[in-house]
N, C-alpha and C positions, 0 to 999 in steps of 0.2 A: 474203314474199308467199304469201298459202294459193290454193293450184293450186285452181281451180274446171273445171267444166263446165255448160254449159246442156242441157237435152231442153225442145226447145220445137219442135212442126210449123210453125209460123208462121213464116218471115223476119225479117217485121216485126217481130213481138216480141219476137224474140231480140236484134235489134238494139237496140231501145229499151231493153229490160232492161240489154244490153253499157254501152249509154250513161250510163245510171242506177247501174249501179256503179261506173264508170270516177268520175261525179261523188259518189259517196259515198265517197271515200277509204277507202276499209275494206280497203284491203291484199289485196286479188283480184285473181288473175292470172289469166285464162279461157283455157282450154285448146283449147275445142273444141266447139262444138254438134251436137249428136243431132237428127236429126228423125222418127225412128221405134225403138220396141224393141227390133229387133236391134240398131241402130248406137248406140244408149244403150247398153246390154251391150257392146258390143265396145270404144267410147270408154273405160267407165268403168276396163273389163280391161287398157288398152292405157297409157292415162294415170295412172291409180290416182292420183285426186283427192281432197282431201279435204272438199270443200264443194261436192255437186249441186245447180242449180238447176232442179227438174222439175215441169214440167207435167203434171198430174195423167192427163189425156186424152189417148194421141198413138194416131198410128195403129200398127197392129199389137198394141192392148192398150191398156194404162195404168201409170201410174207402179206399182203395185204388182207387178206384172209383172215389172217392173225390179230388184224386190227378192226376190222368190222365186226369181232367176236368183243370186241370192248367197246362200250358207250364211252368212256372216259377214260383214256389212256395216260396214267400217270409215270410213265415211265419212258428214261430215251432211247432212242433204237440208233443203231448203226447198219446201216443195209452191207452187203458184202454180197459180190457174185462175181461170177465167173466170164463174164461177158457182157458188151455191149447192151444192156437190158431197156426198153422203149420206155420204163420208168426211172431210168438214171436222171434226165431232164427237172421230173416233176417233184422231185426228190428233194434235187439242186435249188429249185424256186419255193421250198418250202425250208428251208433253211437246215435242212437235215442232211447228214454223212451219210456215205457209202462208198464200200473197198472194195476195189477190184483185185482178186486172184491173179498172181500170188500176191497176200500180203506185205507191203515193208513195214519195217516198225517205225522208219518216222512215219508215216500216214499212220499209219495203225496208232499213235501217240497222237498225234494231231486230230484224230474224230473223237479219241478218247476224252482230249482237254476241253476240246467244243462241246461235247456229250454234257462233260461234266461243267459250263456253263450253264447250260439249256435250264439242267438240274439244280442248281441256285437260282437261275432268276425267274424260276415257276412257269417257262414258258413253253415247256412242252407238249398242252394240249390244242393250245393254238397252231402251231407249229407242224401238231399233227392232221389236225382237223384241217387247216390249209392242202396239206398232201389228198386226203381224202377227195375234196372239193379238183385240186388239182388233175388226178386221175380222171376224175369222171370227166373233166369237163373237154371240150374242142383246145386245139395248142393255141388258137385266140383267144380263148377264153381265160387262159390262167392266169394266175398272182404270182408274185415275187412276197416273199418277206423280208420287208427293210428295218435294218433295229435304228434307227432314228437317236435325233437327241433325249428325245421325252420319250418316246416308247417304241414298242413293236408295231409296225405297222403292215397292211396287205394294200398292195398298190398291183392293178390289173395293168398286166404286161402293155393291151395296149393303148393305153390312158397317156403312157409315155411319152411325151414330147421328144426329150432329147435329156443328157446327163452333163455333167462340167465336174474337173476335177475340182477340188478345191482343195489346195495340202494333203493333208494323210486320210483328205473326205471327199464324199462326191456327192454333188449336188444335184436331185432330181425333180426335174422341171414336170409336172402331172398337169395335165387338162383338168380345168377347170377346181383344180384345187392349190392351194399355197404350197411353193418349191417346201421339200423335206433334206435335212443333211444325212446321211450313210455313215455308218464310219466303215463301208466296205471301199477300198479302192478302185477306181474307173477302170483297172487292168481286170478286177475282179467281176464287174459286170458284162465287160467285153468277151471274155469266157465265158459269162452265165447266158447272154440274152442272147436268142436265134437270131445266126451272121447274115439269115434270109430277110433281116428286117432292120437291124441297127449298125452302123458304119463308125465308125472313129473317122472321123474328117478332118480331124489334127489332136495333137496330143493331149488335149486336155477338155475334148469336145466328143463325146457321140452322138448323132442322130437317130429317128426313127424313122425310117423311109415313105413308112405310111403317114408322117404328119410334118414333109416336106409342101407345101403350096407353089412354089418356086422355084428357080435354079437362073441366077443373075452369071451371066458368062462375058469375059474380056480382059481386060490387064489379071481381074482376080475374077475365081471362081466363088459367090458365094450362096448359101441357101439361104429361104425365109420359108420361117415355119408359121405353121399352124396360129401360135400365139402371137402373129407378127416382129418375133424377133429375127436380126440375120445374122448369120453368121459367117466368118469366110472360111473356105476349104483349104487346108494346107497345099501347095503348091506341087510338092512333092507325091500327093493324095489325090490331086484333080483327076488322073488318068484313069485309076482305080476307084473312084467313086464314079464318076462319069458311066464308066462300066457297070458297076452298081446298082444304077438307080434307071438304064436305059430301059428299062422295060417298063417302069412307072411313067416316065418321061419322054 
C-alpha cells in the first residue's frame, strides 16, 4: 500500500476523492486530510507519504506553498482543482498530473499510475524542482521534461526547432544540441506546447514559429528552419499555417 494524504478545504471533496480511490484499487492507503497550509506541512512532516493528493487553492496560500516549505520533496503530488488554474501549463511541462473537478476515475487511475511511476524511478525531485523553476520563470523561459532513451531530461521550450514523429516516438530537434527520442507522442506535445508558437504542418512534423528563417511558396509550400533543414507543408495545412505564421511573416 503507497501511504497517501489528501489537502483539500472541502469535506465533501475529500470524501468523494477518499471514495473514488478506495473504488480505483490502486493500492492507497490514505493517511490523513489537510485542510489548510499549516496542517498540509505539519501532515506531510508527521506522516512522510508518498503520494499527495492537493488542491491547488487552500486557505492559508496554495499548494505551492506546500512545496517551498520543503527543500527536498520526496514525495509525488497530484494537483486537483476546480478551475482553469494559470499553473495547470507549468505543471504540464514538468511532467506532473493534475484533475480537474469533478473527478473521473479513469483520470483519477491514470495520474495515480504516472504518480506511481515517478515513485520507482526516483524522479520526483527533479520533476519538482522543474515546476518550481517553471513558475517563477517568463512563459519563454520555461522547460518541458522529456524522459529520453537514456534519461530524464529539461529541454527549454524555446531552444525548440521543430518535432518529427517517429513510430510510437518523437523526435526533438534542440538548437544547438543532438536531436533527443520521447517516448511521449507528437499528439502529446501538440496538446502540451503553446499553439501561439508551434504548428503541425503535416502529420508527423511540428514547427516553432520562432525558428522558421523562411517560407518557400509555389506548386508546394515549404519552410526552412533555423538549422537549415526544410521541410514541406501539407497541402491541406498551407492555408492554416499561412494564417499562422502571418504576423512573423
Amino acid at each position: 500500500m503507497i501511504p497517501s494524504i489528501i489537502v483539500e478545504d472541502e469535506i465533501h471533496s475529500a470524501n468523494v476523492l477518499i471514495r473514488q480511490i478506495e473504488r480505483s484499487n490502486a493500492g492507497l492507503q490514505i493517511l490523513g486530510v489537510a485542510e489548510n497550509l499549516d496542517n498540509a506541512i505539519q501532515l506531510i512532516r508527521q506522516k512522510k507519504p508518498a503520494l499527495v493528493f492537493m488542491d491547488i487553492e487552500i486557505p492559508g496560500g496554495n499548494a505551492f506553498g506546500i512545496l517551498d516549505a520543503f527543500d527536498n520533496c520526496d514525495f509525488a503530488i497530484i494537483f486537483i482543482t476546480a478551475f482553469e488554474h494559470y499553473a495547470l501549463k507549468a505543471i504540464k511541462y514538468s511532467a506532473l498530473d493534475y484533475l480537474l473537478k469533478p473527478v473521473s476515475i479513469s483520470e483519477l487511475s491514470s495520474a495515480i499510475e504516472k504518480a506511481k511511476q515517478s515513485i520507482e524511478q526516483k524522479t520526483l525531485h527533479l520533476k519538482l524542482e522543474q515546476l518550481k523553476r517553471n513558475l517563477e520563470a517568463s512563459p519563454d523561459e520555461q522547460h518541458i521534461i522529456v524522459n529520453s532513451q537514456d534519461a530524464i531530461q529539461t529541454i527549454s521550450i524555446k531552444d525548440l526547432i521543430y518535432l518529427e514523429a517517429n513510430g510510437s516516438y518523437t523526435k526533438l530537434y534542440i538548437e544547438n544540441k543532438s536531436p533527443i527520442y520521447s517516448s511521449r507522442h507528437l499528439k502529446d506535445y501538440e496538446n502540451l506546447l503553446p499553439q501561439h508558437i508551434f504548428f503541425r504542418i503535416h502529420h508527423s512534423v511540428m514547427v516553432n514559429r520562432n525558428k522558421i528563417s523562411n517560407i518557400k511558396k509555389g506548386k508546394a509550400t515549404s519552410v526552412i528552419l533555423t538549422d537549415n533543414t526544410t521541410i514541406q507543408v501539407s497541402v491541406r495545412r498551407v492555408p492554416d499555417f499561412l494564417e499562422f505564421i502571418k504576423a512573423r511573416f
